[in-house]
C-alpha positions in Angstrom: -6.7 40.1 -25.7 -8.5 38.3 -23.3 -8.5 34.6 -25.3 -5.2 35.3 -25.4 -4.8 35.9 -22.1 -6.7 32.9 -21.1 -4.5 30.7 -23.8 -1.2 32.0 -21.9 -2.4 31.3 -18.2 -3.5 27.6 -20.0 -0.2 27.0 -20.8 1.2 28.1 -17.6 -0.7 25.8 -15.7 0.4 22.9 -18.3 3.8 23.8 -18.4 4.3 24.2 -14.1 2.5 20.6 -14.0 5.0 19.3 -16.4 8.0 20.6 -15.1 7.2 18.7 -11.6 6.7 15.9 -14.0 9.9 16.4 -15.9 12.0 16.7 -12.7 10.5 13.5 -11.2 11.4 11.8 -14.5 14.9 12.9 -14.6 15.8 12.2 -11.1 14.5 8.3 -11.6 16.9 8.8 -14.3 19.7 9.1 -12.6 19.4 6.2 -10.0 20.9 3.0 -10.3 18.7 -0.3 -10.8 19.4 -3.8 -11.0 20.4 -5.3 -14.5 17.5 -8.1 -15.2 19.4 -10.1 -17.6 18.0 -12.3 -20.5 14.1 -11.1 -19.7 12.6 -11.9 -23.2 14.1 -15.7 -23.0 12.5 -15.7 -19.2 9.3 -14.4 -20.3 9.5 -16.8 -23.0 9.8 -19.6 -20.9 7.0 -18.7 -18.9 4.5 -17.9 -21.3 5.2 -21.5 -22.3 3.9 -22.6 -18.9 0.0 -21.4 -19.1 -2.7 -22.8 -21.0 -3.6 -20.0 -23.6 -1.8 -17.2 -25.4 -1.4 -13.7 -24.4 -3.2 -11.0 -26.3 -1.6 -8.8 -28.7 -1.9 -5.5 -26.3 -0.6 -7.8 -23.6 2.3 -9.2 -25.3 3.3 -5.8 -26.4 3.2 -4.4 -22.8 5.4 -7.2 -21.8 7.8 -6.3 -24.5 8.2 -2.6 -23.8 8.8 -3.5 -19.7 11.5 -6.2 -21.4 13.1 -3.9 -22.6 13.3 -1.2 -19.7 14.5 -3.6 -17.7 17.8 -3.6 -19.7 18.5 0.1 -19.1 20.5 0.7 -16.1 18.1 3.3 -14.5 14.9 1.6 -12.7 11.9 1.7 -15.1 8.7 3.8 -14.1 5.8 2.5 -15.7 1.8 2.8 -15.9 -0.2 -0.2 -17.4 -3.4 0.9 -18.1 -5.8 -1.9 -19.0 -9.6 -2.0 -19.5 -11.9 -4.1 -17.4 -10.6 -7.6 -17.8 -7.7 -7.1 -20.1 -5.6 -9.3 -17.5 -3.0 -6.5 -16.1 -2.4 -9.7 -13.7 -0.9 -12.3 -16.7 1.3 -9.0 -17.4 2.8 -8.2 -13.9 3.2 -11.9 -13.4 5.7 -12.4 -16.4 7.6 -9.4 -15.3 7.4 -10.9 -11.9 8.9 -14.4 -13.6 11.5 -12.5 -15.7 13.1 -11.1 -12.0 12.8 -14.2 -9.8 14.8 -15.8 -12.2 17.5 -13.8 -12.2 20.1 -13.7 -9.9 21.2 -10.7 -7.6 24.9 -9.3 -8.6 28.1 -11.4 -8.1 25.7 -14.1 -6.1 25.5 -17.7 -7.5 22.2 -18.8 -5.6 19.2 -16.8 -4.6 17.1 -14.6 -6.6 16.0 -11.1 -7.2 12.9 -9.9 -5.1 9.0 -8.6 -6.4 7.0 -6.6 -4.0 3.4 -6.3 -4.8 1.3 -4.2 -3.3 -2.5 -4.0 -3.5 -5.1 -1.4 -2.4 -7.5 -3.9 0.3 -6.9 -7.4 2.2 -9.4 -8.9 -0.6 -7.4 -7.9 -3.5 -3.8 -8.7 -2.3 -5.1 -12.3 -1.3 -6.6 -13.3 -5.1 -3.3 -11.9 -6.6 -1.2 -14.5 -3.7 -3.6 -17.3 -4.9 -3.4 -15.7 -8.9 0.9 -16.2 -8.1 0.7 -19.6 -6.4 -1.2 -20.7 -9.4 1.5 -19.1 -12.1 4.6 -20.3 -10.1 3.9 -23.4 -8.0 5.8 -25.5 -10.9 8.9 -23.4 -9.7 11.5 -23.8 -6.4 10.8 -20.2 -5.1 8.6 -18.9 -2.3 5.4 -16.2 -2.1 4.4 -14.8 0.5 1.5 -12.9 1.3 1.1 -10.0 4.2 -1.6 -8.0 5.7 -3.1 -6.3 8.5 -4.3 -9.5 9.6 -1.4 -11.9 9.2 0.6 -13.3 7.1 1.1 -16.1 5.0 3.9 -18.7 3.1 3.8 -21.0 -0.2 4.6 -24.1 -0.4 4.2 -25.4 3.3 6.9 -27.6 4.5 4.4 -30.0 5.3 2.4 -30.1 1.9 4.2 -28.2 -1.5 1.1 -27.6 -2.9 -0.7 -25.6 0.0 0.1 -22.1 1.5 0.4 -22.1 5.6 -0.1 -19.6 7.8 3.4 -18.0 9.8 4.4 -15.1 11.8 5.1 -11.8 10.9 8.2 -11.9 12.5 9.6 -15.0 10.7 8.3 -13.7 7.5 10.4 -10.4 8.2 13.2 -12.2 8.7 12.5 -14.4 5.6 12.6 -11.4 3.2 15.0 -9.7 5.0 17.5 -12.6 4.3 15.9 -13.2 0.8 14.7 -16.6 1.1 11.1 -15.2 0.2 11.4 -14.0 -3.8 7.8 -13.0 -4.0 6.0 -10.8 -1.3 2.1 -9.5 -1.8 0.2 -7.4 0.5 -1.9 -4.7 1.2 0.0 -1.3 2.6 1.5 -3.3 5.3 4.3 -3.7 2.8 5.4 0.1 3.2 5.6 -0.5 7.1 9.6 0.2 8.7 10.1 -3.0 9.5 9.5 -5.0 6.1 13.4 -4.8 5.0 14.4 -6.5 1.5 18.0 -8.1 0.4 17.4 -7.3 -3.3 14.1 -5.9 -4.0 13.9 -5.8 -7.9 10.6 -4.9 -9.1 7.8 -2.9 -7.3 4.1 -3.4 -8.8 1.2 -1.1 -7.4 -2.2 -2.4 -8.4 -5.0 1.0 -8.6 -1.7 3.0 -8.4 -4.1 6.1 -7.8 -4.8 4.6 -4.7 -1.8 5.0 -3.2 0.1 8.7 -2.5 3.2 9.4 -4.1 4.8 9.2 -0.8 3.5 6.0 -0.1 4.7 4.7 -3.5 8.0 6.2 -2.7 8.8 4.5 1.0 8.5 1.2 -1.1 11.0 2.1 -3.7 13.1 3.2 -1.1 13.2 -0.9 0.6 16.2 -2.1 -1.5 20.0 -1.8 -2.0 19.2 -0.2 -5.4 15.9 1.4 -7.0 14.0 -1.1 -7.7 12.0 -1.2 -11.3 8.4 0.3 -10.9 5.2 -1.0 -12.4 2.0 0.8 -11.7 -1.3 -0.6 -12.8 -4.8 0.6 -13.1 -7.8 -0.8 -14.5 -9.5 3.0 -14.8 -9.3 3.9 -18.6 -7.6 7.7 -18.6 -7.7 9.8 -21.7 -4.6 10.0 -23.2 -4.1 14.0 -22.3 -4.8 13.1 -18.6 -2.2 10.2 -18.7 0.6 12.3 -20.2 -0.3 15.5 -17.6 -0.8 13.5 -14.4 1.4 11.0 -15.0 3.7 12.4 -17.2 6.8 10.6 -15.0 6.2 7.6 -16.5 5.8 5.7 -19.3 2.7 4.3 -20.6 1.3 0.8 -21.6 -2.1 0.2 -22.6 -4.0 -2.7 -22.9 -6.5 -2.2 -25.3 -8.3 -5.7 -25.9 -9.9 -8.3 -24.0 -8.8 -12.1 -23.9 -10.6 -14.4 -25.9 -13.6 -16.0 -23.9 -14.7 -12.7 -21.9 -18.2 -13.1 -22.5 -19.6 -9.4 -23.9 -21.9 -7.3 -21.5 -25.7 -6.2 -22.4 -26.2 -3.0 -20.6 -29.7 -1.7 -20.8 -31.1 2.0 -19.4 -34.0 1.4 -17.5 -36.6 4.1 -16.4 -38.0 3.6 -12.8 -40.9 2.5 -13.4 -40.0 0.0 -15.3 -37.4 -1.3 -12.2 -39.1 -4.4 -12.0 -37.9 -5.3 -15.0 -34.7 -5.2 -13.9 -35.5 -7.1 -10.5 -36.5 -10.1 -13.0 -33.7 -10.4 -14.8 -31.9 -10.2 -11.1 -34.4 -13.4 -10.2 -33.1 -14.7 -13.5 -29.6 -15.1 -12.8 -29.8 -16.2 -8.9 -32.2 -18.9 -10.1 -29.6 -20.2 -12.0 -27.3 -20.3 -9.1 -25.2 -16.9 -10.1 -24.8 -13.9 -7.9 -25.8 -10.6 -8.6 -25.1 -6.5 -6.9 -27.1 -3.5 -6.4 -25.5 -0.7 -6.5 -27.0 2.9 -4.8 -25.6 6.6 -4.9 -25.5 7.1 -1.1 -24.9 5.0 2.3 -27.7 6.8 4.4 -31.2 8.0 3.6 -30.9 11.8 2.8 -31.9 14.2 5.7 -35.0 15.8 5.0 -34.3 18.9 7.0 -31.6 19.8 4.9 -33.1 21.2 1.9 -30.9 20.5 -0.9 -29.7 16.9 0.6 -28.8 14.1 -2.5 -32.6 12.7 -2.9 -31.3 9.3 -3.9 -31.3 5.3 -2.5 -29.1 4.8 0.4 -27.2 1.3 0.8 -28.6 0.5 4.0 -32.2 1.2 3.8 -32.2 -0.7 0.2 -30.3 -3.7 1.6 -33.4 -4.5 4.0 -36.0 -3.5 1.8 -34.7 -5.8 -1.0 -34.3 -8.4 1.8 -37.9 -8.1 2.9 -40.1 -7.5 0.4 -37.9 -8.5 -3.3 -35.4 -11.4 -2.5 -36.7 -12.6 0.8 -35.6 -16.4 -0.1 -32.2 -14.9 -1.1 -28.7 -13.6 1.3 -29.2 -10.0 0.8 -25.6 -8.5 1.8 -24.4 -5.0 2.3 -21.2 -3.2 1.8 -19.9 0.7 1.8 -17.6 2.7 2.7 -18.7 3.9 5.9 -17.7 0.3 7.1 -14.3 -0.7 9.1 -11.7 -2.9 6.9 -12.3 -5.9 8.9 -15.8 -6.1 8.3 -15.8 -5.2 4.7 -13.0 -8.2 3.9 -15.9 -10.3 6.0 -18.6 -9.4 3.7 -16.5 -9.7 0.6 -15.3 -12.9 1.6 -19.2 -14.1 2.1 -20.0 -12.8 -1.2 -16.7 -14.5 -2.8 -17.5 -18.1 -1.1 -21.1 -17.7 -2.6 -22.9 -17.6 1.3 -24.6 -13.7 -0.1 -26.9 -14.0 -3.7 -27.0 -10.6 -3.9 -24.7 -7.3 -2.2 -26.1 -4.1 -2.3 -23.2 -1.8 -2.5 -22.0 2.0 -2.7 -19.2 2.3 -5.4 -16.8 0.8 -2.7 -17.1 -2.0 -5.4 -16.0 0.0 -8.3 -12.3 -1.3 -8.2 -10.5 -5.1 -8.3 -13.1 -7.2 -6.6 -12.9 -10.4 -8.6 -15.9 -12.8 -8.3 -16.7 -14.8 -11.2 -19.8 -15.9 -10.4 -21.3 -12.6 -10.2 -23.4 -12.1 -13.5 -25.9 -9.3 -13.0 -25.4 -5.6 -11.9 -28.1 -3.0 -11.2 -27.2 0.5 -10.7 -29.6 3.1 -9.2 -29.7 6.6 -9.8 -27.1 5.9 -12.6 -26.7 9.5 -14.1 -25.4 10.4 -10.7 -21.9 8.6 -11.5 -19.3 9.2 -14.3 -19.2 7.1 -17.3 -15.7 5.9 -16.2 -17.1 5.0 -13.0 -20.4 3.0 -14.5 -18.0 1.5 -17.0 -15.5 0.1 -13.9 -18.8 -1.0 -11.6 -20.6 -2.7 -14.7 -16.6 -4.5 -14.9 -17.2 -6.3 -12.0 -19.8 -8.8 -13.9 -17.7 -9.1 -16.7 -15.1 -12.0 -15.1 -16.6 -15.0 -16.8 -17.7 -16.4 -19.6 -21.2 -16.3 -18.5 -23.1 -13.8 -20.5 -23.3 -10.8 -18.0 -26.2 -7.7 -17.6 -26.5 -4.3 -16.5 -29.2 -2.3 -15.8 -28.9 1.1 -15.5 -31.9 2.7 -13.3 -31.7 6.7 -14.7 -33.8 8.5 -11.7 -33.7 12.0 -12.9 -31.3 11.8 -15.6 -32.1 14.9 -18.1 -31.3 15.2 -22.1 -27.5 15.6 -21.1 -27.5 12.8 -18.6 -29.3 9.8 -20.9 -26.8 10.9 -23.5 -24.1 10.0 -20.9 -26.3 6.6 -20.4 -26.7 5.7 -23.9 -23.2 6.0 -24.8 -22.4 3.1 -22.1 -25.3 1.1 -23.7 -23.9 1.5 -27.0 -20.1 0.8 -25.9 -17.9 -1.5 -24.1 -14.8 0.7 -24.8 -13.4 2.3 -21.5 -10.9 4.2 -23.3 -13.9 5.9 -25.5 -15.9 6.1 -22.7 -13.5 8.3 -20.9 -12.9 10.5 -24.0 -16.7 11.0 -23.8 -16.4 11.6 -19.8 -13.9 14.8 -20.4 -16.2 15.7 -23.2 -19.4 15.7 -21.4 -18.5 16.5 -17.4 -15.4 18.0 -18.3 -11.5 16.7 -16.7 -12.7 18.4 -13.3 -15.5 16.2 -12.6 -13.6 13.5 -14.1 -11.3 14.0 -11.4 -12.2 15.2 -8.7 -11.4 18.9 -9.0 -10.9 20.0 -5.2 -8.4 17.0 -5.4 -6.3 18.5 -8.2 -5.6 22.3 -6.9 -5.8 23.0 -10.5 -8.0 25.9 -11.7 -11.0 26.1 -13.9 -8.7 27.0 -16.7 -6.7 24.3 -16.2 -9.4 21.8 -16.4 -10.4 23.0 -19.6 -6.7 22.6 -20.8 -6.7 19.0 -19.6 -9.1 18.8 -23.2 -6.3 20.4 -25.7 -3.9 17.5 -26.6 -1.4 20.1 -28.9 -1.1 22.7 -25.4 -0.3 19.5 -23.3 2.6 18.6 -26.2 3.8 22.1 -26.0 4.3 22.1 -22.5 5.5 18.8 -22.0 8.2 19.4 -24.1 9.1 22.6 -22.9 9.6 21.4 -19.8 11.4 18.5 -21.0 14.0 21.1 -22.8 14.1 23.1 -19.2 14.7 20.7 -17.2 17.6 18.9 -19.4 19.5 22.1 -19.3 18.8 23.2 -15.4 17.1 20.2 -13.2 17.3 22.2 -10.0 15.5 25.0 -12.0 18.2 27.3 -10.2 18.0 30.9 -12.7 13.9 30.4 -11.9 13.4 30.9 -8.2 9.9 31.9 -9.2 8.8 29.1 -10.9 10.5 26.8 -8.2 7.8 28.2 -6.2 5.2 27.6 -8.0 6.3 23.7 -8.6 6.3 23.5 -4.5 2.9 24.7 -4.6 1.8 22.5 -7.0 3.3 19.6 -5.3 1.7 20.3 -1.8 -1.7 20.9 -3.7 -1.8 18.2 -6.1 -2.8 14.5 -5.1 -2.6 12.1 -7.8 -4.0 9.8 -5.6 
């Protein structure tokens, strides 16, 4: 009685989460988008324009977003790509495939993108990633943030980007002249009004609220298409629960020319192992991070306070008495935007060797140069995590290292490690992940108002099914959900508890 008991309040859970799903799903469903016409022969075209192939996984992403662009409700999609699996070459041919088509009954002008990224630093290597994919072309990008905003081509020189005022740059996209418009969340402000926004892409999508992703659907005449894009591998079951409004893609292989990562686990006494192979790599001109569990040092009246390497204190030890002919630099999230964009940008022109980090780094930061990664107190983070933070060296086709320092890691934990020294594989990584933690420290459990039981359900791939298309029958026949007052109820809950985000 009591399995079954536990079985039936599983699928409960399931089935409430997919019904919120379901009605998301078919409300997109019914809203009108704009026809992109003739998208394979655009993405075609542009393909033709850059110097290497796509991937398999990429061209087949970019052939299922084709063809939901020639449905007449906007698409609602979720690329998922490993570390490096270039989600950017992806969202830039859907990009191409709408700025070449023209808005309804118009003879000139062009369909708009909005792109929106999660920090200053991120939105302004995707504005120089689109000026380098579309400066052959007549159309103009445009980049905004909280601290200004920015046009391409000048006026005075086509092949450079100028600086212009936020209000001439509203009035730009308002009118349409701008086709392509990149920024940070300063794109879901009131005042950013488009003529014919076309396509929405969110890079880290779980990042960003619902809501948030909402107000910029909301900035056009129709719905615009919605890409979402994360570089997080999720288990398939998590995917289809949390995200079960809308469809997936997965990019599942790397370009050629990624150079592969040696990760080592290193015991702490051996750290100065790893602190060579860090000398190793600056020596050759390289860059290299540091990454600790915690900003401050713990609080020794507090008896069961983290015991593990703070940020700060690390950062002037390694200054002092480990890199002292070196720019140590430091970054976590305790820090104000401004000055984490001016440390990122220090670290990005090469003036800091080495940045000794919290996992503020963990997402998007994009510096080539950087080689070597060294992560204390590794058994403290989730394999997902390691995998994303050990991503950040893997940009170039320098051979890249990691060094996992395992403080107090016990049989469990080294298992954890050894699996990341054995694979490169975020999507088997993150089956392990729900294995081993479980989907609740996977996610962040006080995040997901789910229960213990549902957490464990997260696991069972034929209960997710069942519900899923349960709700999917339900809400076919009864969207409102009218004869079910009680399970309305329960779907409100839900949605004021859950945060995807």
């Amino acid at each position: 009685h009591a399995q079954s008991a536990r079985k039936r309040f599983s699928f409960e859970e399931m089935f409430v989460l997919q019904v919120a799903r379901a009605q998301e799903r078919a409300t997109n469903s019914t809203q009108d988008a704009f026809p992109i016409l003739d998208s394979e022969t655009r993405v075609k075209e542009f393909l033709g324009t850059i110097p290497f192939p796509p991937t398999g996984a990429q061209s087949r992403a970019i052939t299922e977003i084709c063809a939901s662009f020639t449905a007449t409700h906007p698409m609602a999609r979720l690329l998922e790509g490993d570390v490096g699996a270039g989600k950017t070459l992806v969202a830039a041919a859907a990009s191409y495939a709408v700025v070449r088509s023209r808005p309804p009954a118009r003879k000139s002008g062009t369909l708009q993108v909005a792109y929106m990224a999660p920090t200053e630093i991120l939105a302004q290597q995707h504005f120089q990633s689109f000026i380098e994919y579309f400066k052959h072309l007549p159309i103009s990008i445009a980049l905004i943030t909280g601290s200004g905003a920015w046009k391409f081509p000048s006026k005075t020189n086509r092949e450079k980007a100028t600086p212009i005022s936020r209000a001439q740059l509203l009035k730009w996209v308002k009118n349409g002249e701008i086709a392509m418009l990149i920024g940070t969340h300063a794109l879901i402000q009131k005042k950013v009004e488009f003529q014919h926004l076309a396509l929405c892409i969110v890079d880290e999508q779980h990042r960003f609220g619902t809501a948030q992703r909402r107000a910029l659907a909301q900035k056009g005449d129709a719905s615009p298409h919605f890409l979402s894009m994360t570089a997080t591998p999720i288990p398939r079951t998590l995917a289809l629960t949390m995200w079960g409004d809308l469809d997936l893609s997965v990019l599942d292989e790397l370009p050629p020319g990624r150079a592969k990562i040696t990760t080592h686990v290193v015991d702490t006494k051996d750290r100065a192992r790893a602190y060579e192979a860090l000398h190793a790599e600056l020596l050759k001109g390289r860059q290299a991070y540091v990454i600790c569990p915690r900003i401050d040092e713990p609080d020794p009246a507090k008896w069961n306070a983290v015991q593990a390497k703070s940020a700060k204190s690390e950062a002037v030890r390694l200054q002092k008495d480990v890199f002292t002919e070196y720019e140590v630099g430091l970054l976590h999230g305790g820090m104000k935007p401004g000055e984490k964009d001016a440390v990122m940008a220090k670290f990005t022109k090469g003036d800091i060797h080495l940045l000794v980090a919290t996992s503020v780094v963990e997402v998007g930061v994009n510096v080539p140069n950087a080689t070597a990664i060294m992560i204390e107190g590794a058994e403290r983070f989730g394999l997902a995590q390691l995998h994303q933070l050990r991503g950040r060296v893997q940009r170039s086709s320098h051979p890249p290292v990691c060094f996992l320092i395992a403080e107090k890691a016990g049989a469990h934990g080294m298992k954890r490690l050894r699996a990341l020294e054995k694979s490169s594989d975020g999507f088997a990584l993150a089956e392990v992940d729900l294995e081993t933690r479980g989907a609740g420290d996977l996610l962040g459990k006080k995040q997901w108002g789910i229960s213990d039981i549902g957490m464990e359900a997260l696991q069972n791939m034929k209960l997710i099914s069942a519900a899923r298309q349960e709700a999917q029958e339900l809400v076919k026949t009864d969207l409102s959900l009218h004869a079910y007052p009680a399970l309305v109820s329960r779907v409100e809950i839900l949605a004021s508890e859950l945060h995807t985000e």
